[in-house]
N, C-alpha and C positions, 0 to 999 in steps of 0.2 A: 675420569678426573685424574689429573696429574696431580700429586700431593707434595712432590720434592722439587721439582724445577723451578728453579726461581727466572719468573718472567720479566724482560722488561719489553714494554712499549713505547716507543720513541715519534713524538709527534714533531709536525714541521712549524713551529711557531720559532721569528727570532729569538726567543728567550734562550732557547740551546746556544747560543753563539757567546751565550753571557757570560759560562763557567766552561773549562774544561772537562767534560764529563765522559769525554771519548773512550779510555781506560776502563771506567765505573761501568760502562754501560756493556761495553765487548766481555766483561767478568760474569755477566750473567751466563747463566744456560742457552737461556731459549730467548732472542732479540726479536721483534715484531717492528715493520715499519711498515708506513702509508702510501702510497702512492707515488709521488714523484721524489724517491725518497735517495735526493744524490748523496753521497758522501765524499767522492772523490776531492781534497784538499780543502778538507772541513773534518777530517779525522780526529786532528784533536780536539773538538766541540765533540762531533757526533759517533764517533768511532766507526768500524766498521763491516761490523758483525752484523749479516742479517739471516735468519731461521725460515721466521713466513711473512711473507708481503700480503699486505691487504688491498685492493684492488679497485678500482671502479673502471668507467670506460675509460681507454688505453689513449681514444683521443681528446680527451677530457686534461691530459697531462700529458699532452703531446709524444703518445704511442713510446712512453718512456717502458723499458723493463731491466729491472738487475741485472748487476755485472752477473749476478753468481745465482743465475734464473736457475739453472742445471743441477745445482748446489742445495736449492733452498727443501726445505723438509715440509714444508706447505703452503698453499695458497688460500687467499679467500675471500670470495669474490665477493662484491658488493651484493648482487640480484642474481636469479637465474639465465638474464639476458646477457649478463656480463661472461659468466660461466660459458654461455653457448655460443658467444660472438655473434649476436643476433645485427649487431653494429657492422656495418661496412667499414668502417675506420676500424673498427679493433683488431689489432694486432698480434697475437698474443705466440710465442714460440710454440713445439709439441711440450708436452707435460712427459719429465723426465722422472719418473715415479713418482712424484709429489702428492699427495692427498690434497682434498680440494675440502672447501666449506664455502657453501652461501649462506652468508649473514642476514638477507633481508628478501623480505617479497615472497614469504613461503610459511607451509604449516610450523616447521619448527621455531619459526622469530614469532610465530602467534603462540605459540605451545612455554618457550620459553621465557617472554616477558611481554604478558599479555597487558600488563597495565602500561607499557611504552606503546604497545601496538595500538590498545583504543588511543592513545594519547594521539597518536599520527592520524587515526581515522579522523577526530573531534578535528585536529587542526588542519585537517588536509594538505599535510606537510611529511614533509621526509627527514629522516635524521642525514649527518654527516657519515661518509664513512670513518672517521675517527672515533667518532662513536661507538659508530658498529660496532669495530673495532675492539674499543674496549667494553663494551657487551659480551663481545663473541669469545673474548680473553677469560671470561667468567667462569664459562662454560666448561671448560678444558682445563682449567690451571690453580691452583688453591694460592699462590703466591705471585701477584700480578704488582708489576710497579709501572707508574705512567711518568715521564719524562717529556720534555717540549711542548707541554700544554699550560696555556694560558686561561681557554675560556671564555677569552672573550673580556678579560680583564684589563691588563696592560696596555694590548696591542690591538685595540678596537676603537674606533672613531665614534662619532657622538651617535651615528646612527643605530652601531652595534654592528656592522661589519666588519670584514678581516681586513686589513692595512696592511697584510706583509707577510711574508714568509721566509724561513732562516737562507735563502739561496738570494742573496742581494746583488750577486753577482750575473743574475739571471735578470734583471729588473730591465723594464725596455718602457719608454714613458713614464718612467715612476712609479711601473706597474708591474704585476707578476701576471704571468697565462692565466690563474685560478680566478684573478679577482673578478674577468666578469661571469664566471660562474654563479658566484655568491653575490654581486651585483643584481643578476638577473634571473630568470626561466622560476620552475617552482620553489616554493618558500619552505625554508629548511625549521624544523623543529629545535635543531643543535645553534642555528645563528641567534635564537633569542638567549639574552645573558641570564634568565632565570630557571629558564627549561633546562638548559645542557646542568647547569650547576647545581639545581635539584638533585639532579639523575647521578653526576659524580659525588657530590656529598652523601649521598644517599649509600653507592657506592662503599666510598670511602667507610662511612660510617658502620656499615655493617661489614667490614672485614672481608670485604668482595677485591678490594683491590689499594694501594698505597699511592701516595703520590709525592716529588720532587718536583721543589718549585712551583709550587698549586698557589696561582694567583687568584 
């Protein structure tokens, strides 16, 4: 457990586009982002500092990897499949010393938060990796702040899915690559608005982690 590094975690919801927080966020120590997590001329929302990327399948976000893949101080993957490129699409460079973590699908995520793990058994569902995410942030860090998350509050439609993602720039039908992800295939644990908000407040409340903009 790191005691001193102050962490930030940076999610991809539009809310980041709302305030300049690009400075605030590259001040931290140690910057954690998600997946398709561009930055390039969006700096002054998102800055662009990143430490450890957090991962799922590569073609799941269109075989996207950091400018500063070479650079980063760790990875961590979604599953062990993701870690071993069991995926034919997945792309992933060699690993330039980085330490690696899997977040999910192993003894440790059953070891570490077994009341989330029966939670996924009972619903036969998976978390997001955002989530994960900040789960896995727990773990490692006494100082965790969460950024670009909404929840499921804001920027959610009447069904409770995602509507958007801060890269609007990327939109093609009015749509981002992700949405039919969360559209379709298995039912995520994180897309119900009461589950994920449980779990952050819960979070939150016991001093596991802070939050910016917690809609």
């Amino acid at each position: 457990m790191d005691n001193t590094s102050k962490v930030m975690i940076v999610g991809n919801n539009p809310l980041i586009l709302e305030k300049n927080y690009g400075g605030f966020i590259d001040s931290y120590d140690i910057v954690i982002r998600i997946n398709r997590c561009i930055t390039k001329g969006l700096e002054l929302h998102t800055g662009t500092k990143t430490n450890i990327w957090a991962t799922t399948f590569n073609h799941n976000i269109e075989n996207f990897i950091p400018n500063n893949f070479d650079e980063l101080s760790a990875i961590w993957y979604r599953t062990p499949n993701v870690k071993n490129g069991k995926f034919k699409q997945l792309v992933t460079p060699p690993l330039k010393n980085q330490s690696t973590f899997i977040m999910s699908k192993n003894d440790k995520f059953k070891k570490n938060f077994p009341q989330y793990f029966e939670n996924m058994k009972v619903n036969k569902s998976e978390f997001c990796t955002g989530l994960l995410t900040i789960l896995t942030s727990t773990l490692f860090y006494k100082d965790v702040t969460i950024i670009g998350f909404d929840f499921f509050g804001k920027n959610a439609d009447i069904s409770n899915q995602i509507i958007g993602y801060y890269r609007n720039f990327e939109l093609k039908d009015n749509k981002h690559y992700e949405d039919k992800l969360w559209n379709g295939g298995s039912k995520l644990v994180s897309r119900t608005i009461n589950s994920k908000n449980k779990i952050i407040k819960e979070l939150i409340n016991t001093g596991k982690i802070k939050a910016v903009d917690y809609r």
